[in-house]
C-alpha positions as a printed Julia matrix, in Angstrom:
382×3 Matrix{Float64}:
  13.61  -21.95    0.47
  12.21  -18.31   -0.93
  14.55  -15.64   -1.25
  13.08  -12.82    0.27
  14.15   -8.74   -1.01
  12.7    -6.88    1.74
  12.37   -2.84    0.92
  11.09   -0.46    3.38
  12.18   -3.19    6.23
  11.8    -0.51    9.02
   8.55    0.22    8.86
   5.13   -0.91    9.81
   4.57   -3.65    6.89
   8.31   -4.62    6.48
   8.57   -5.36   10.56
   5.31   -7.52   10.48
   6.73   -9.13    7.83
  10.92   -9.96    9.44
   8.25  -11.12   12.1
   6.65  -14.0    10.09
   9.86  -14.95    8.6
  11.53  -14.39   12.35
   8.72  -17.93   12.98
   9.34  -19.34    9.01
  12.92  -19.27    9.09
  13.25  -22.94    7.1
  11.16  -21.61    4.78
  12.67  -18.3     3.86
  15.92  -16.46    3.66
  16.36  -12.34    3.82
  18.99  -11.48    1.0
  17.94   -7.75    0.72
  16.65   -5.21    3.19
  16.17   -1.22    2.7
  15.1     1.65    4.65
  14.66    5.22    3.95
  16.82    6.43    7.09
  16.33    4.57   10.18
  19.94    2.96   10.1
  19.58    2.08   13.76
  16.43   -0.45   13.41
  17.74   -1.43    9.77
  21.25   -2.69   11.37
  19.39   -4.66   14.1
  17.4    -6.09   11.79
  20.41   -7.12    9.32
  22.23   -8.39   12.74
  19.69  -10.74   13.14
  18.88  -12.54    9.54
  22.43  -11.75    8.22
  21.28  -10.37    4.43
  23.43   -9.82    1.86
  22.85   -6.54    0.85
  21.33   -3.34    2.89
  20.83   -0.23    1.33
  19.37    3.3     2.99
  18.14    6.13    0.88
  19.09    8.76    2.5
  23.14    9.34    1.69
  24.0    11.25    4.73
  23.02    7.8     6.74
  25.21    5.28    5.27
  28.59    6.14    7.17
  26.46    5.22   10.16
  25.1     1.86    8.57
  28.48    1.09    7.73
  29.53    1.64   11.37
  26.86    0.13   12.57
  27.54   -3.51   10.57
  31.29   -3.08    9.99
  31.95   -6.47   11.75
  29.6    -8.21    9.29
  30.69   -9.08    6.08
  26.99   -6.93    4.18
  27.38   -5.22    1.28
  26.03   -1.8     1.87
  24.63    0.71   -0.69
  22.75    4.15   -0.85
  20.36    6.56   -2.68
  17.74    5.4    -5.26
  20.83    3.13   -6.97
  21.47    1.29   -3.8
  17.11    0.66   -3.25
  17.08   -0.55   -7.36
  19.89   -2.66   -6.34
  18.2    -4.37   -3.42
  14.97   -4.81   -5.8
  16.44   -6.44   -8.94
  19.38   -8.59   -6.85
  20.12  -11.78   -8.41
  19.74  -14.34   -5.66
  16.23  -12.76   -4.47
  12.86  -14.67   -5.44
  10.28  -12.42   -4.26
  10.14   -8.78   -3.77
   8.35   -7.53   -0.63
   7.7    -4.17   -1.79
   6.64   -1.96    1.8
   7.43    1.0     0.71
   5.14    4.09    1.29
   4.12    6.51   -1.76
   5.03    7.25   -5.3
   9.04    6.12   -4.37
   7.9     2.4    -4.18
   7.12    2.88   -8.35
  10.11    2.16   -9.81
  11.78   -0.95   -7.96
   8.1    -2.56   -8.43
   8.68   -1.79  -12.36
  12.57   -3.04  -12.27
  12.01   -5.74   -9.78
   9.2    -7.35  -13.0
  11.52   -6.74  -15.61
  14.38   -8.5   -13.86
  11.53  -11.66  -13.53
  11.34  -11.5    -9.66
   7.94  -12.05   -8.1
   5.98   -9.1    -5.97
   4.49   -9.08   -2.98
   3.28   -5.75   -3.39
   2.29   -3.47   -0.01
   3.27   -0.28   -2.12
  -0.5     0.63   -3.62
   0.93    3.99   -5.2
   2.82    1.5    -7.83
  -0.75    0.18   -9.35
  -2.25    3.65   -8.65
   0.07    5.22  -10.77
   0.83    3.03  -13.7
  -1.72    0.1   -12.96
  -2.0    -0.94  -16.34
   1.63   -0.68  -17.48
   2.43   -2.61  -14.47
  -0.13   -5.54  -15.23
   1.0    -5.57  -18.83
   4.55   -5.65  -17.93
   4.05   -8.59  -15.51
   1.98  -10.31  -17.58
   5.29   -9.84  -20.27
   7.44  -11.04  -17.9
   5.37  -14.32  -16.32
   5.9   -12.71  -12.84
   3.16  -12.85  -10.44
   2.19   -9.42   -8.41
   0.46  -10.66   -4.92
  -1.4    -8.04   -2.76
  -0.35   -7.76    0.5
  -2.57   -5.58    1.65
  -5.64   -6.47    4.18
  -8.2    -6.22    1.45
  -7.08   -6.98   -1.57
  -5.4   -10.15    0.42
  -9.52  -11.48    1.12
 -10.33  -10.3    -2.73
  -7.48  -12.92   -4.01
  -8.93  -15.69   -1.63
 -12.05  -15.11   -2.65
 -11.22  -15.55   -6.02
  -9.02  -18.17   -5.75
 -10.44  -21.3    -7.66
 -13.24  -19.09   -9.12
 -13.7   -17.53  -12.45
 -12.84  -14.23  -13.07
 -15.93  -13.54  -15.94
 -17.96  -14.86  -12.74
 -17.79  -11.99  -10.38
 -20.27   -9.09  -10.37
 -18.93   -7.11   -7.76
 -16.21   -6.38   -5.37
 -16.96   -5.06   -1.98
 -14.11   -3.32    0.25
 -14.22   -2.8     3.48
 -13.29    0.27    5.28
 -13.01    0.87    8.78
 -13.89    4.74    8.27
 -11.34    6.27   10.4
 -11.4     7.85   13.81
 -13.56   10.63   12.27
 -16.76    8.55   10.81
 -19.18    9.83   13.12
 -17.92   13.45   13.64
 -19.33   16.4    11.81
 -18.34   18.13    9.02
 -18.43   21.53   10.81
 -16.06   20.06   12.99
 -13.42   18.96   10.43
 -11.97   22.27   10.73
 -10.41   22.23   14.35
  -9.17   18.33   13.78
  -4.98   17.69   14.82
  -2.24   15.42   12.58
  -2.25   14.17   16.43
  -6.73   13.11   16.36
  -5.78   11.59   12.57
  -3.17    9.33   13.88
  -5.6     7.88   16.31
  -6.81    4.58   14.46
  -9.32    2.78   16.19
  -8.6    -0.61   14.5
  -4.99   -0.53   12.36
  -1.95    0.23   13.28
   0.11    1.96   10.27
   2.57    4.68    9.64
   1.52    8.19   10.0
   0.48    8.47    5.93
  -1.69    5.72    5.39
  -2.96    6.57    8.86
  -3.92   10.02    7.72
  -5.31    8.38    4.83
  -7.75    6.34    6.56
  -9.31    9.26    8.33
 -10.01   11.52    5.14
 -11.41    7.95    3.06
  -8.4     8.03    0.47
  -6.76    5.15    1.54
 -10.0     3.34    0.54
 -10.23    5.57   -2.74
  -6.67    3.97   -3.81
  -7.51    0.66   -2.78
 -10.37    1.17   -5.35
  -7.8     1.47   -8.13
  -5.66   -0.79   -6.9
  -8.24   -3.91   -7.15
  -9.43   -2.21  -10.56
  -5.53   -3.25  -12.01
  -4.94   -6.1    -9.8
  -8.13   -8.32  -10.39
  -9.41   -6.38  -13.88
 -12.7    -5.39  -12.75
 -14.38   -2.7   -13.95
 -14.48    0.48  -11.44
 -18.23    0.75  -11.74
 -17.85   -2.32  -10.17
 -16.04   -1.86   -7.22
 -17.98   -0.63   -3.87
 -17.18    0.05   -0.59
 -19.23   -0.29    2.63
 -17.79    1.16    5.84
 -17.67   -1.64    8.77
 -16.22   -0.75   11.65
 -15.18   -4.46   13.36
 -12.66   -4.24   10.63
 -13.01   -8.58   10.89
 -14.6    -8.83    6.92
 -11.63   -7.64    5.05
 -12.93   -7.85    1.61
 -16.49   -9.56   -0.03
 -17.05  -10.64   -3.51
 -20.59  -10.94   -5.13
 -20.6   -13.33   -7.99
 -23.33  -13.14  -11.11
 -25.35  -15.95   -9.31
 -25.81  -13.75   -6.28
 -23.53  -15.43   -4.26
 -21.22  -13.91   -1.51
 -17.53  -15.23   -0.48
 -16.35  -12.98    2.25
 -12.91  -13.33    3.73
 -13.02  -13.09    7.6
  -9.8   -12.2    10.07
  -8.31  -10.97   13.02
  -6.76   -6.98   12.63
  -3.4    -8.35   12.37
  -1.33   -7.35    9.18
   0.66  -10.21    9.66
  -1.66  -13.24    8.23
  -2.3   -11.33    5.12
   1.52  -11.49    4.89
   2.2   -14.71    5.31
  -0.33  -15.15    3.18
   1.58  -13.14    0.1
   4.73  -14.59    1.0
   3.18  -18.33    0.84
   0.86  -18.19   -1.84
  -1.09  -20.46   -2.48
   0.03  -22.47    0.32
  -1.01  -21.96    3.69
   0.96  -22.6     6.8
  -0.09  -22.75   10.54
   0.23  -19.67   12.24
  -0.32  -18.74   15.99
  -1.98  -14.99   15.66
  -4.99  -13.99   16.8
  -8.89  -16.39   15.95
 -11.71  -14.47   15.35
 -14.07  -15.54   17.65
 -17.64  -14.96   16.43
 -19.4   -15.48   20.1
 -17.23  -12.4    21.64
 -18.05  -10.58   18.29
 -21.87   -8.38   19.54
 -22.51   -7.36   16.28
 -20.8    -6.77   12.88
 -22.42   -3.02   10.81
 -21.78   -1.85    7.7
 -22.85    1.64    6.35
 -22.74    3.68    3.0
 -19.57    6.16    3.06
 -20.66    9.62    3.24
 -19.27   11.09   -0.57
 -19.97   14.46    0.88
 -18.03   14.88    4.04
 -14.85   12.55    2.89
 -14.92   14.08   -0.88
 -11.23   12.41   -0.99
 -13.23    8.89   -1.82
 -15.1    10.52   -4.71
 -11.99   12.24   -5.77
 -10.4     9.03   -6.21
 -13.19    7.22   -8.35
 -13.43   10.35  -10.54
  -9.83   10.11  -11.15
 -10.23    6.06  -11.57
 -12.85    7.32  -14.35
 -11.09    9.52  -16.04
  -7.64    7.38  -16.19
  -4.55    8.23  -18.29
  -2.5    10.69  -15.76
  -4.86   11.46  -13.57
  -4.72    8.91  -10.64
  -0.84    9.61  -10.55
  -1.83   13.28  -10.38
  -4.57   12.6    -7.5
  -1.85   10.12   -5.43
   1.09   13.04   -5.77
  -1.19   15.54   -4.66
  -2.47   13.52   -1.66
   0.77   12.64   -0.39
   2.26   16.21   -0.42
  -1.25   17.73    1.1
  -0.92   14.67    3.73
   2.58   15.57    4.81
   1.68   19.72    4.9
  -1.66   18.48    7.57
   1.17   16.48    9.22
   3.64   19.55    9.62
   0.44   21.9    10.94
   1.3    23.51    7.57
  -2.73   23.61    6.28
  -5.94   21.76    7.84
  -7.36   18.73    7.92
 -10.48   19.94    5.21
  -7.92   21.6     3.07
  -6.68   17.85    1.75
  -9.24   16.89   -0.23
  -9.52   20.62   -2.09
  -6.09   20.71   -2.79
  -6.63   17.28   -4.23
 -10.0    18.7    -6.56
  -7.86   21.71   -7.34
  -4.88   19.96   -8.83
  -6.71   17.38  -10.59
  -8.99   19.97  -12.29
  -5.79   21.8   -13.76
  -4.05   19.31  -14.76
  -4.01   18.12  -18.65
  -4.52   14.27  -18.92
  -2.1    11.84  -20.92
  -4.38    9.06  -22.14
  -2.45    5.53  -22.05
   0.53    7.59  -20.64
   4.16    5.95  -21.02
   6.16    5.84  -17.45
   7.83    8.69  -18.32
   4.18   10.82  -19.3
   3.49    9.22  -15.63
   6.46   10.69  -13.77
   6.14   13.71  -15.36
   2.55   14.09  -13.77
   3.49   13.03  -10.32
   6.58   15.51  -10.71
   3.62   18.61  -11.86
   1.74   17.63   -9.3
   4.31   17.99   -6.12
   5.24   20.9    -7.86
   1.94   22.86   -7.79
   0.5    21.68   -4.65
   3.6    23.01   -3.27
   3.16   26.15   -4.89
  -0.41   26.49   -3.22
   0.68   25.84    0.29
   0.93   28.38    3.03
């Protein structure tokens, strides 16, 4: 039986993945679970697989977690101490890692160097500090498995194949409720228009990040780190069936594409049985109901967030912990009506032109960039 540590357990990825575990029961056991401060959801969660350990970030919650489960015998704990906790805890095998942004960092980086597996949702962790992260696991003999849609088909696809073999890696991309809309029109679009995916269903960030491209920019970095090919190498073709998930060319011209339903939850079960498969009863793709399946060049020009994103891949050291920090406090001003949709992607350029690039940074050259960042994007905002 795997010992799962489940962080960020309220939200989109962690409840898609207490679901496959809800049908695997004999095959796994929850000894961990987090959330940032839904107490309610994270106490009927712990109700039903009985953890050991539940921890909520947010301190002014856990008097109402401890209500909530004082009849069960769960150890509860709080703030980032309490989330480290539930990442590095003894009896745990693998870490699902489901949290969202530049918080999910650090318990990837403690949960390797206490030797624990990671099934890793979290892209900010290899966007940040990709290559101490690889290095680190590599140190440690722990293996980091994507969890993620695409980078999910890109480890199939590789799987029994030489990595000195591929010539390219193709992501996929949806391209967001606003693909076909015009860039004079960018102006007048609502956080409420950006939350309206026409394929995934995610939390409001990634959601947000979908529609302005930068989701797919960070999932650029991220298979950069996680598979170790070159950036130059790494394309992305918009197809809006969103049933290819990922394609790999290899140097003989050859194509392995992984195919699937739009269901988050096979390319977790996936992570959490690698490499074993087990049956599952989710959704076929069925190529007779499938008309047609399109794929199209992103536009550089009207989603500049995608071209900020392989600039900052480019340019390394700092700067794709700058770009992510940036992002995710522009994101959450478009989500509070605080500036417009167009105005993430500048504030992005802006802050990544200022700021002065550490080359091979150490984590704490990395944190101090993310912590810049927030700080002058902040500074810039209405």
């Amino acid at each position: 039986m795997k010992r799962i540590a489940l962080l960020g357990a309220t939200g989109s990825i962690g409840k898609n993945c207490l679901d496959v575990i809800r049908r695997l029961r004999s095959q796994f056991r929850v000894v961990t679970m987090t959330t940032n401060n839904n107490t309610e959801i994270l106490a009927e969660q712990a109700e039903e697989f009985r953890p050991t350990l539940c921890a909520v970030m947010d301190p002014h919650k856990v008097d109402d977690l401890q209500d909530r489960l004082s009849e069960r015998k769960i150890q509860i704990r709080t703030g980032p101490e309490g989330l480290l906790e539930a990442a590095t805890h003894p009896d745990t095998d693998l870490v699902v890692n489901a949290l969202v942004g530049a918080v999910g960092l650090i318990p990837t980086i403690r949960a390797i160097e206490a030797g624990k597996d990671v099934a890793l949702a979290n892209k900010e962790s290899l966007v940040m500090a990709g290559e101490f992260i690889m290095n680190l696991a590599q140190e440690k003999k722990v293996q980091i498995i994507p969890v993620d849609s695409e980078h999910s088909g890109i480890m199939q696809c590789l799987h029994g194949n030489r990595r000195e073999d591929v010539a390219r890696i193709i992501l996929t991309a949806s391209g967001g409720p606003f693909f076909n809309r015009r860039a004079e029109e960018f102006q007048s679009i609502t956080p409420q228009q950006a939350l309206e995916h026409p394929t995934w269903n995610m939390g409001p960030k990634i959601t947000v990040d979908s529609a302005t491209l930068m989701n797919k920019g960070l999932e650029v970095i991220e298979a950069h780190w996680l598979f170790g090919v070159p950036i130059s190498h790494i394309e992305v073709t918009i197809h809006k069936q969103s049933i290819i998930h990922s394609l790999v060319e290899f140097t003989d011209g050859s194509i392995l594409a992984q195919i699937g339903p739009t269901d988050m939850r096979l390319p977790i079960q996936i992570a959490l049985t690698f490499p074993e498969r087990m049956e599952s009863p989710y959704p076929r793709v069925r190529f007779e109901q499938t008309r047609m399946l399109t794929f199209e060049k992103p536009d550089h020009e009207k989603f500049p967030c995608l071209r900020l994103a392989y600039k900052a891949a480019q340019d390394g050291g700092t700067t794709p912990a700058v770009l992510n920090a940036a992002n995710e406090i522009a994101v959450q001003a478009f989500l509070e009506n605080r500036i417009s949709f167009e105005k993430i992607p500048s504030l992005i350029e802006e802050t990544t032109t200022r700021h002065v690039r550490a080359d091979r940074p150490s984590l704490n050259e990395i944190l101090t960039a993310d912590r810049w960042a927030r700080g002058y994007v902040m500074k810039q905002l209405p």
